[in-house]
C-alpha positions in Angstrom: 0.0 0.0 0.0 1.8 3.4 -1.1 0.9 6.7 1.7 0.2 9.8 -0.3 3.2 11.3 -1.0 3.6 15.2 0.3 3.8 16.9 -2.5 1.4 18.4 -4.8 3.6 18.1 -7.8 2.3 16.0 -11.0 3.8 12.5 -11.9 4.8 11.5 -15.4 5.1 8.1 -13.9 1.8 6.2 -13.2 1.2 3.8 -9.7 -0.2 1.1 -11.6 -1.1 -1.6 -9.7 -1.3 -0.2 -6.2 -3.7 0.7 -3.6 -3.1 4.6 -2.6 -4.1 5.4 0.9 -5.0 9.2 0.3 -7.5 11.7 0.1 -8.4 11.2 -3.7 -8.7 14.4 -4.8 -5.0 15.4 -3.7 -3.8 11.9 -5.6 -5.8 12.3 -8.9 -4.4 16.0 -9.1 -0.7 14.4 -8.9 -1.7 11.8 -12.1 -0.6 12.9 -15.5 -3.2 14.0 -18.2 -5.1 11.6 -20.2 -3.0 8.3 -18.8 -6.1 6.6 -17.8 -8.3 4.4 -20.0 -11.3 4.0 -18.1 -13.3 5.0 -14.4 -15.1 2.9 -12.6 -16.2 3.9 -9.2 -18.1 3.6 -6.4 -17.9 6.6 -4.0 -20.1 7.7 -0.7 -23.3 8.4 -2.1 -24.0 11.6 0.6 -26.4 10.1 2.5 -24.5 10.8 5.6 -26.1 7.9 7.5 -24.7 5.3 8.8 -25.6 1.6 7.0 -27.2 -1.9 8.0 -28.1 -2.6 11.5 -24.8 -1.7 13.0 -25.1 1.5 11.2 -21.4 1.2 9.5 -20.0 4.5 8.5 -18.1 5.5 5.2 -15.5 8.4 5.2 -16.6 11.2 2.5 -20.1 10.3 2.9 -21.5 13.6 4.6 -22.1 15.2 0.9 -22.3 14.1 -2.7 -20.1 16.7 -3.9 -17.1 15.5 -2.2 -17.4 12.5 -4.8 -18.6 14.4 -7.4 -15.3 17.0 -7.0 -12.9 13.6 -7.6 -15.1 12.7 -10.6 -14.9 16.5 -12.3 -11.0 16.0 -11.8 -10.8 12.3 -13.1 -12.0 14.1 -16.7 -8.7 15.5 -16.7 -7.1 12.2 -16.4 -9.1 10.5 -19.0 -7.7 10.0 -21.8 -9.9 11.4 -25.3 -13.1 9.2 -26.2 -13.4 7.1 -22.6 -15.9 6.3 -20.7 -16.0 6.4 -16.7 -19.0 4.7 -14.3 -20.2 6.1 -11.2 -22.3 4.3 -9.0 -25.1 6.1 -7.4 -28.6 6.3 -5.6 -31.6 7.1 -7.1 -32.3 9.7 -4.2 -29.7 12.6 -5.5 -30.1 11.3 -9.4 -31.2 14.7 -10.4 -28.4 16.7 -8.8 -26.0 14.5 -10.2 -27.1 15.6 -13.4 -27.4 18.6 -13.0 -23.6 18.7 -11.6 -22.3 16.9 -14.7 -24.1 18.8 -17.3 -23.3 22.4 -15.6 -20.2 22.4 -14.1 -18.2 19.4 -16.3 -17.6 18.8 -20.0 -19.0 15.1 -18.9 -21.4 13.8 -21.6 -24.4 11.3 -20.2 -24.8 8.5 -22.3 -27.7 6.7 -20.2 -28.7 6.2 -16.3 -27.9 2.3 -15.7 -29.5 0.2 -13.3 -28.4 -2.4 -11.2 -31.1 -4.9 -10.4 -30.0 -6.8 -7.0 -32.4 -9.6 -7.7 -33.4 -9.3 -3.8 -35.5 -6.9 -2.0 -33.2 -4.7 0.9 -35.1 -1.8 3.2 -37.0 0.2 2.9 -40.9 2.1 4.2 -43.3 1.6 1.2 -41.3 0.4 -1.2 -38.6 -2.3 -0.6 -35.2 -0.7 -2.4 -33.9 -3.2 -4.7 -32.0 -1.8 -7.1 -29.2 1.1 -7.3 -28.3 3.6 -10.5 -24.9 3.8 -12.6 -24.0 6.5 -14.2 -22.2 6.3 -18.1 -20.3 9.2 -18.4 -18.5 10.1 -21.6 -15.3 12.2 -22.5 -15.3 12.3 -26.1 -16.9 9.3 -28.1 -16.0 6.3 -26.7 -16.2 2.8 -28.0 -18.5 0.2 -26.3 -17.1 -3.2 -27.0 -20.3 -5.2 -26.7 -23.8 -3.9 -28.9 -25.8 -6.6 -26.5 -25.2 -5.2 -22.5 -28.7 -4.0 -21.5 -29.0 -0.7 -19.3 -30.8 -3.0 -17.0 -28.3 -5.2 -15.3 -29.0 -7.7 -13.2 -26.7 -9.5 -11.1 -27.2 -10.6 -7.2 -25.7 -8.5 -4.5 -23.2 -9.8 -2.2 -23.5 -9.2 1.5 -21.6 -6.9 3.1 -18.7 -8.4 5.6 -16.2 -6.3 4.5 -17.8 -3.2 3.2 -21.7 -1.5 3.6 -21.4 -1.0 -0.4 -20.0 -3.6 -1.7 -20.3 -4.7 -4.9 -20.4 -8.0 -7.0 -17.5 -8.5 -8.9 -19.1 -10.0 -11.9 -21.4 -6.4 -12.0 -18.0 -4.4 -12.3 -16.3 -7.0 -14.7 -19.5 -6.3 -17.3 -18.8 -2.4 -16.9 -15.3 -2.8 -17.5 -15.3 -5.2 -20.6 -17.6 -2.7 -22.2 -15.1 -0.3 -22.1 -11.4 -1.4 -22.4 -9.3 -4.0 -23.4 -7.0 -5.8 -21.3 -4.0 -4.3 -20.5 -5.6 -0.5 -20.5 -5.8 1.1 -16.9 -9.0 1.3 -14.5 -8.8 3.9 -11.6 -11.2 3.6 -9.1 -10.8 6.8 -6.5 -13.0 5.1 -3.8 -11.5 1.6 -3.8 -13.5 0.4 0.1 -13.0 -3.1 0.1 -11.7 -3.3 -3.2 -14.3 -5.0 -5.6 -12.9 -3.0 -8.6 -8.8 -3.3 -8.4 -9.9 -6.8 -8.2 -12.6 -7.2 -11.0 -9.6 -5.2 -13.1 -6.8 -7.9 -12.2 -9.0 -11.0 -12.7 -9.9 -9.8 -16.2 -6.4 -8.8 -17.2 -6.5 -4.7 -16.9 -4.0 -3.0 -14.8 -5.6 -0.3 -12.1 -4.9 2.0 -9.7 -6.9 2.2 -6.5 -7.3 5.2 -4.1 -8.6 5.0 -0.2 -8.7 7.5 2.0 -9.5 4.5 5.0 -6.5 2.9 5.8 -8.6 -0.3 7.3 -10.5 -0.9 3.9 -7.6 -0.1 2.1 -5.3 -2.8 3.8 -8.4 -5.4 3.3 -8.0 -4.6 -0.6 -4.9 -5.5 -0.9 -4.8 -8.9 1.0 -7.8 -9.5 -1.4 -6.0 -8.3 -4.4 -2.8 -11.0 -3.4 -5.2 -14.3 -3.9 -5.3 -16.1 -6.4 -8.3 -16.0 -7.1 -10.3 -13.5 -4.7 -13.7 -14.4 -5.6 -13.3 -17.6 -4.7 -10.9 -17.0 -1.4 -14.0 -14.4 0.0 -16.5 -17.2 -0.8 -14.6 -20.0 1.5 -13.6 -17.5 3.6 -17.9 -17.1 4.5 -18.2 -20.6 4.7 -18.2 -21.8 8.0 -19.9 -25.3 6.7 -18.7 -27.0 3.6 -21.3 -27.9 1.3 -21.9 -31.4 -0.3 -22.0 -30.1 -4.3 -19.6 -27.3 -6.0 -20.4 -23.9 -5.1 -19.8 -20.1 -6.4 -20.5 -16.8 -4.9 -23.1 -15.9 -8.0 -25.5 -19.1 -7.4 -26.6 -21.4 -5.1 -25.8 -24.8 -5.9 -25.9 -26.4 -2.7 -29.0 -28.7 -1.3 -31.0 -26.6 0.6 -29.8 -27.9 4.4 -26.8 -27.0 3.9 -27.4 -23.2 2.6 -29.9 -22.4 5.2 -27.2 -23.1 8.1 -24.8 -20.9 6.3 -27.0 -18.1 6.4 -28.2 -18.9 9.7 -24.1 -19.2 11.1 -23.2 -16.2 9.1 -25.5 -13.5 8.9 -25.3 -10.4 10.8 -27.4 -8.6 8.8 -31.5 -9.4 9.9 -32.7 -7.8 6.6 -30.7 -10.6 4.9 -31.8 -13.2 6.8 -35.5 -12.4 6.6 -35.3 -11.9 2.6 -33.2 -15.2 2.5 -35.6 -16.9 4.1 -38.6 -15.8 2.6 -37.2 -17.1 -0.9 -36.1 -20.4 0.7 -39.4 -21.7 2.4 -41.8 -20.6 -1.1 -42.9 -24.1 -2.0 -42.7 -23.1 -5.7 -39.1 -22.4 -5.5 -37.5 -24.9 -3.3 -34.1 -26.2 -4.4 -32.9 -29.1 -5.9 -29.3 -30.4 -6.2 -27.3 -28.7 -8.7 -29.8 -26.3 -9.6 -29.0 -23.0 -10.5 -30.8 -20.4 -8.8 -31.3 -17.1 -9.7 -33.7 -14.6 -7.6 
C-alpha cells in the first residue's frame, strides 16, 4: 500500500497496480493528463447515514459533492473518447445531473441500473435496485452492442464493506469499455471490488482509499489467487456437499440455510433469505442453479 506522498507536484510516472491510501482528490491531481483508460467507481453516495443494522459508517459520505469533486477532476485524467461509471442512488439522481451537465464537460450516455435480484429496506417500497452513471469524455467505444441498461446480477452481503459490490457487475462495466492491458482507476476503492474485478480480467488499475482499514483489506484481497473464490470460502463456516460459487446457489438446501443462519449479521438478509427459501414453488434441488 503506497501513503500519499507530500507533494502536490504532478507525476509522469503512473502507480499502476497499487492501492493509494489518500485523500483522492490530492492523488488524482498528482496523475498525469489523459493516462487513464477508463473510471469505474463507487464513491459515498451523501447520505451521511450510517448503513445496516450496526449503522457502518463510510468516510466522504456527509455530501455528494465530495465525490462528485474527484469525478470533475478524473475528466482531466481520461484520456480522449473514454468512458467512466459512477455508481449512485436514485435519491440525488437529479443533482448529479445537474452537476455533470453544468459544471463538467461530462457527456451522459444513459442512467444504468443495477437490479440486485433481492428486496433490501426500505418504508413503502422495498429498495432493490441502485443507478450507474455512463459518463463520456469524447466518443467512446462500447465493446459489446448486446449489454442492457438494466443489469442484473445478485448482490453480495456486506462483511467487508456497507457498499460492496459484485465483482461480476464491475467485470461487465469494465469489458464494455477497455481492453486488457488498459488502466482502471477507481478513487474510492472500500473493500476493493474493482482493483480486483480489473486484475482478474487482465486490466491494470490504480486504486485510491482514504480509509487505511478498507484499504489494507484490498490489498490482501488483491494477493489471492483467485479472490472471488478466497471471499467465498472465507464465508463458509460449513462445507457444502456439491460445487459452489458466490453468483449461485448450488448447494442442497440444508446445507445453505445453516450458512445463512451461522453467518448472517445482517437481519434484513436473513429475513429476505428466508422468505425465498421456504416458497414451496421455488425450493431447491441439487445442482440447480438459482437465480432470484
Amino acid at each position: 500500500m503506497l501513503p500519499l506522498l507530500a507533494s502536490c507536484h504532478r507525476t509522469s510516472a503512473l502507480p499502476l497496480n497499487q492501492i493509494i491510501c489518500g485523500d483522492a482528490l490530492h492523488v488524482i491531481r498528482r496523475l498525469p493528463d489523459k493516462s487513464v483508460d477508463l473510471v469505474v467507481t463507487d464513491p459515498p453516495y451523501g447520505d451521511n447515514i450510517g448503513y445496516g443494522v450496526h449503522s457502518r459508517t463510510i468516510a466522504g459520505n456527509e455530501h455528494p459533492l465530495i465525490g462528485l469533486s474527484v469525478m470533475a477532476e478524473c475528466y482531466r485524467v481520461l484520456k480522449a473518447n473514454a468512458s467512466a461509471y459512477m455508481f449512485c442512488g436514485a435519491r440525488h439522481l437529479g443533482f448529479l445531473r445537474t452537476f455533470f451537465q453544468t459544471y463538467t464537460k461530462y457527456s451522459i450516455r444513459d442512467v444504468l441500473i443495477w437490479d440486485k435480484m433481492i428486496r433490501g429496506q426500505g418504508h413503502g417500497f422495498r429498495r432493490q435496485y441502485e443507478c450507474i452513471l455512463a459518463l463520456e469524455k469524447g466518443k467512446p467505444r462500447y465493446r459489446s452492442p448486446g449489454l442492457p441498461n438494466v443489469l442484473r446480477f445478485q448482490r453480495v452481503r456486506a462483511i467487508r464493506h456497507p457498499h460492496e459490490k459484485p465483482v461480476e457487475l464491475i467485470e461487465a462495466l469494465i469489458r464494455q469499455s477497455s481492453d486488457e492491458g488498459n488502466v482502471v482507476l477507481d478513487p474510492f476503492v472500500g473493500s476493493g471490488t474493482i482493483t480486483v474485478a480489473a486484475k482478474r480480467i487482465d486490466r491494470r488499475y490504480i486504486g485510491i482509499e482514504l480509509d487505511p482499514t478498507y484499504a489494507q483489506i484490498s490489498e490482501e484481497r488483491l494477493k489471492q489467487r483467485d479472490p472471488l473464490y478466497a471471499a467465498h470460502t472465507a464465508c463458509c463456516l460449513i462445507p457444502p456437499p456439491f460445487p459452489c460459487r458466490c453468483h449461485t446457489l448450488l448447494c442442497d438446501l440444508p446445507y445453505q440455510l445453516q450458512l445463512i443462519l451461522s453467518i448472517s449479521n445482517d437481519l434484513t438478509y436473513w429475513r429476505a433469505s428466508a422468505n425465498f427459501i421456504f416458497r414451496p414453488s421455488r425450493l431447491p434441488r441439487p445442482h440447480d442453479t438459482l437465480r432470484y
